[in-house]
C-alpha positions as CSV (number, residue, x, y, z in Angstrom):
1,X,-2.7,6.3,-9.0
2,X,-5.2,4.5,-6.6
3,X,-2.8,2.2,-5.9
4,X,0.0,5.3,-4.6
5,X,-3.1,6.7,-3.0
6,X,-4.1,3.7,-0.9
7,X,-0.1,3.1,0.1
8,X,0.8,6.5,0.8
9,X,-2.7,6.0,3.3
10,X,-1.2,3.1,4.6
11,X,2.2,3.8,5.4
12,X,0.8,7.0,7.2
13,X,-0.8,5.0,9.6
14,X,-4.6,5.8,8.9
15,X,-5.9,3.5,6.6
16,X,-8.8,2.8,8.9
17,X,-10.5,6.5,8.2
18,X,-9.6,5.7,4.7
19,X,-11.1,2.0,4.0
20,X,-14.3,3.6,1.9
21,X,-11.9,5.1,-0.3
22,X,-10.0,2.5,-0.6
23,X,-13.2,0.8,-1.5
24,X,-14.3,3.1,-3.8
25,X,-10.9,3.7,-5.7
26,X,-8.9,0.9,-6.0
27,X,-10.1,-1.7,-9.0
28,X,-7.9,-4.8,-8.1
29,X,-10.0,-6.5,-5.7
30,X,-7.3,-8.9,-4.4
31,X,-4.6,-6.4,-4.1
32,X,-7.8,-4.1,-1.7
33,X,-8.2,-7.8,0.2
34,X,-4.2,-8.0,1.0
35,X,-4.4,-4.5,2.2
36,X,-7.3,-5.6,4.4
37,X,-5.6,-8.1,5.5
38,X,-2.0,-6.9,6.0
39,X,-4.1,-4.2,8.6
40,X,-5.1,-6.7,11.0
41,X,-1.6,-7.8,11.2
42,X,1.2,-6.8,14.4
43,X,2.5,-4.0,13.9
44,X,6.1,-5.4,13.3
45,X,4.7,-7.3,10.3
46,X,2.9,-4.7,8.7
47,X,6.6,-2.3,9.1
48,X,8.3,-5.2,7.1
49,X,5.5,-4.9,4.2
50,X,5.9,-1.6,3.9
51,X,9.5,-1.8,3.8
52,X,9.2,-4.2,1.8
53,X,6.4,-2.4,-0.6
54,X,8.5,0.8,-0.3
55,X,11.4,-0.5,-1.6
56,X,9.8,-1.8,-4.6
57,X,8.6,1.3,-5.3
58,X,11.9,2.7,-4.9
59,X,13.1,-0.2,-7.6
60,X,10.6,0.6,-10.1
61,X,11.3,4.7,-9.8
62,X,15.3,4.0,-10.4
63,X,14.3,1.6,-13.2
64,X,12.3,4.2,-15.0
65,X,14.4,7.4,-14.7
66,X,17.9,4.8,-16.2
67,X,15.3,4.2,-19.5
């Protein structure tokens, strides 16, 4: 849940107001550092990690509704 939390944050463009909850909330520690990291990135490489995040996501959704 943290985790959909912190990407729904991210993909709306405002994860700077957000990075104490982020913090505070999400317990993998490397996947918080990525997110760090992705943030201080151009913006045309943090739209291809959210493509990229979104449509694995996406994958993951389908999978579970065809079980």
């Amino acid at each position: 849940m943290a985790f959909l939390l912190i990407l729904f944050v991210f993909t709306s463009g405002t994860l700077a107001p957000a990075r104490d909850l982020a913090d505070s909330s999400l317990t993998d520690k490397e996947l918080l550092n990525q997110f760090k990291a992705i943030e201080k990135m151009q913006e045309n490489d943090k739209s291809v990690i959210k493509i990229l995040i979104d449509a694995f996501i996406t994958k993951k959704k389908i999978q579970q509704l065809a079980q």
